[in-house]
C-alpha positions in Angstrom: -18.8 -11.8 -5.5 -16.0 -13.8 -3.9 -12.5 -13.8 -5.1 -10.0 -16.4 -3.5 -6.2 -14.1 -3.7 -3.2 -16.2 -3.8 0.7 -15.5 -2.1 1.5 -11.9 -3.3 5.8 -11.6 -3.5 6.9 -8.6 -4.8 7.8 -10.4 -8.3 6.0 -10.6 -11.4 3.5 -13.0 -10.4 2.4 -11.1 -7.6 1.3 -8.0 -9.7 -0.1 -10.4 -12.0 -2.7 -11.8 -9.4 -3.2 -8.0 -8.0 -3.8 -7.1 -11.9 -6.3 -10.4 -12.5 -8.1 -9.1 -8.9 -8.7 -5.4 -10.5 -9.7 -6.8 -13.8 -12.5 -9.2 -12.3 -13.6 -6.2 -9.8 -12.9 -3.0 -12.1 -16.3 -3.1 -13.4 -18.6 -3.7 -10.4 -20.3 -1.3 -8.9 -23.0 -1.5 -5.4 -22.0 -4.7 -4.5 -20.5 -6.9 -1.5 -16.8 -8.0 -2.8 -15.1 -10.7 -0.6 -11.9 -11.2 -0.8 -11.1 -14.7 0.3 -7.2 -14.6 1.6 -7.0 -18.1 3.0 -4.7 -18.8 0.0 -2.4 -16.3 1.6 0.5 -17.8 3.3 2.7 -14.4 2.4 2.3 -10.6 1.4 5.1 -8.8 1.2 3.9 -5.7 2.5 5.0 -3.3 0.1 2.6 -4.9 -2.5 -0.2 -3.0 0.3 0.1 0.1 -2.3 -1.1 -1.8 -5.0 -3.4 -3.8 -3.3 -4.6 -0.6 -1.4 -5.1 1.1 -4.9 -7.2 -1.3 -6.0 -9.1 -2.1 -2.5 -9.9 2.1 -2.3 -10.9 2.3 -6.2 -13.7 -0.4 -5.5 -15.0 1.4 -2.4 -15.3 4.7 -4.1 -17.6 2.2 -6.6 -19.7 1.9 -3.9 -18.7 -1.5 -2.6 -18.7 -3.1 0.0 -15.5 -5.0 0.8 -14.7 -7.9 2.7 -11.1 -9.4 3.9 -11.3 -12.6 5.1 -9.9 -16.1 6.0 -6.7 -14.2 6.6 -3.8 -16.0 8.3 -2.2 -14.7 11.7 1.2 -14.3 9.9 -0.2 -12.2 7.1 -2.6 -10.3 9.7 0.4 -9.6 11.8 2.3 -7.6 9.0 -0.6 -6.4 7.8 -2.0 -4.9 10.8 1.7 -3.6 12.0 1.9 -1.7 8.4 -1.7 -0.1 9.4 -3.1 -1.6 5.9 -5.8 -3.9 7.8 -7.0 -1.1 10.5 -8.7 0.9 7.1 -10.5 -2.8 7.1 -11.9 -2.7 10.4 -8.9 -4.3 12.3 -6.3 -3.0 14.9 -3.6 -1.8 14.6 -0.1 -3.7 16.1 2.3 -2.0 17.4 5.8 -2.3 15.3 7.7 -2.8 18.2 11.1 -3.6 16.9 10.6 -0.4 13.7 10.4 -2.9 10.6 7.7 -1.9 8.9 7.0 1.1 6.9 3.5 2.4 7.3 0.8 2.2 4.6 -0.5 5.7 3.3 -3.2 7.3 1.0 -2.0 10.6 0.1 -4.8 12.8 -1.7 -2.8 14.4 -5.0 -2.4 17.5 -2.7 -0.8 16.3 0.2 2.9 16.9 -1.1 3.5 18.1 2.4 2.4 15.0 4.0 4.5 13.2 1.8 7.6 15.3 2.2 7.0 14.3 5.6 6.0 10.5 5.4 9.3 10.4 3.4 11.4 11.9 5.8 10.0 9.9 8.9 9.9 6.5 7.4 13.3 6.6 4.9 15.0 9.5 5.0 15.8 9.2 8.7 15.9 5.0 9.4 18.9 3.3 11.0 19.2 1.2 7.6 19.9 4.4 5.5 23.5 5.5 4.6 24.8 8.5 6.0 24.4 11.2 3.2 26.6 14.4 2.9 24.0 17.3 3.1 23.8 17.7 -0.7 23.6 14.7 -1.9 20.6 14.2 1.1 19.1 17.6 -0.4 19.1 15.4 -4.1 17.7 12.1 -2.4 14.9 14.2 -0.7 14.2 15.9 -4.3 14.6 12.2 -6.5 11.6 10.5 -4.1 9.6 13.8 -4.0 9.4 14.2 -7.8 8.3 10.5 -7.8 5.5 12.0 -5.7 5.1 15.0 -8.6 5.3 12.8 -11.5 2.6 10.4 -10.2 0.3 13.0 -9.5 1.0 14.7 -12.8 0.8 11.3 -15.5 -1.5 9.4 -13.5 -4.1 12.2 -13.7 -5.6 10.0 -10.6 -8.2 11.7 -8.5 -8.1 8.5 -5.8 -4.8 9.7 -4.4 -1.3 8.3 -4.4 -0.9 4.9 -2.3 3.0 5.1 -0.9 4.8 1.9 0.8 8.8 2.3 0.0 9.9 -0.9 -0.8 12.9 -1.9 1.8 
């Protein structure tokens, strides 16, 4: 099966094509899935949760998945975020800090989290200096994101984390 993907923004139309790609895949099971990306001129990388979601769900389908046709600006981002090295590319270093890493958590690892949270938001240059309690309320607001996702989504693929910036 190949699927050509268009531009993914972080805006209506982007989920849109991410929810057309899982409906046309959701259902297929021991096959190769390409995923042409030539149509790509942009992903904002923060979409890579959603994308990931849908990318991991297939392989625990058994498929077999292919990216390809992807352009070097898209790679680039891609590959600094860390999404592209779970699809047999390298990673880039982010040498100038402005990306925030793509992560699978399993529905367990609330302490890997707590941690991915504090590293990549809690403590960037581009965050407001917090008084200690209202830090102590931030830290507890994005960790029962974590909770509540784990609890209503009743997944058993994990929890895919970007933080939009």
């Amino acid at each position: 099966m190949k699927i050509t993907l268009p531009t993914i923004y972080h805006n209506q139309a982007g989920f849109e094509a991410l929810v057309r790609l899982y409906a046309q895949t959701k259902t297929r099971f021991f096959e190769d899935i390409e995923i042409n990306m030539a149509a790509v001129n942009w992903f904002d990388a923060d979409m890579c949760a959603a994308f990931g979601a849908i990318l991991y769900y297939l392989g625990s389908s058994a498929n077999t998945l292919q990216l390809t046709n992807i352009r070097a600006n898209v790679e680039r981002i891609l590959s600094k975020n860390g999404f592209l090295s779970s699809y047999g590319r390298k990673r880039i270093p982010d040498t100038w800090g402005t990306t925030i890493p793509y992560q699978r958590f399993d529905v367990k690892d609330d302490r890997y989290f707590a941690r991915y949270i504090e590293s990549e938001l809690v403590r960037r240059p581009e965050m407001p200096i917090m008084s200690s309690g209202l830090l102590k309320k931030f830290r507890e607001s994005v960790f029962e994101i974590f909770s509540n996702s784990v609890i209503h989504s009743r997944t058993k693929l994990g929890i895919f984390g970007m933080v939009h910036s």
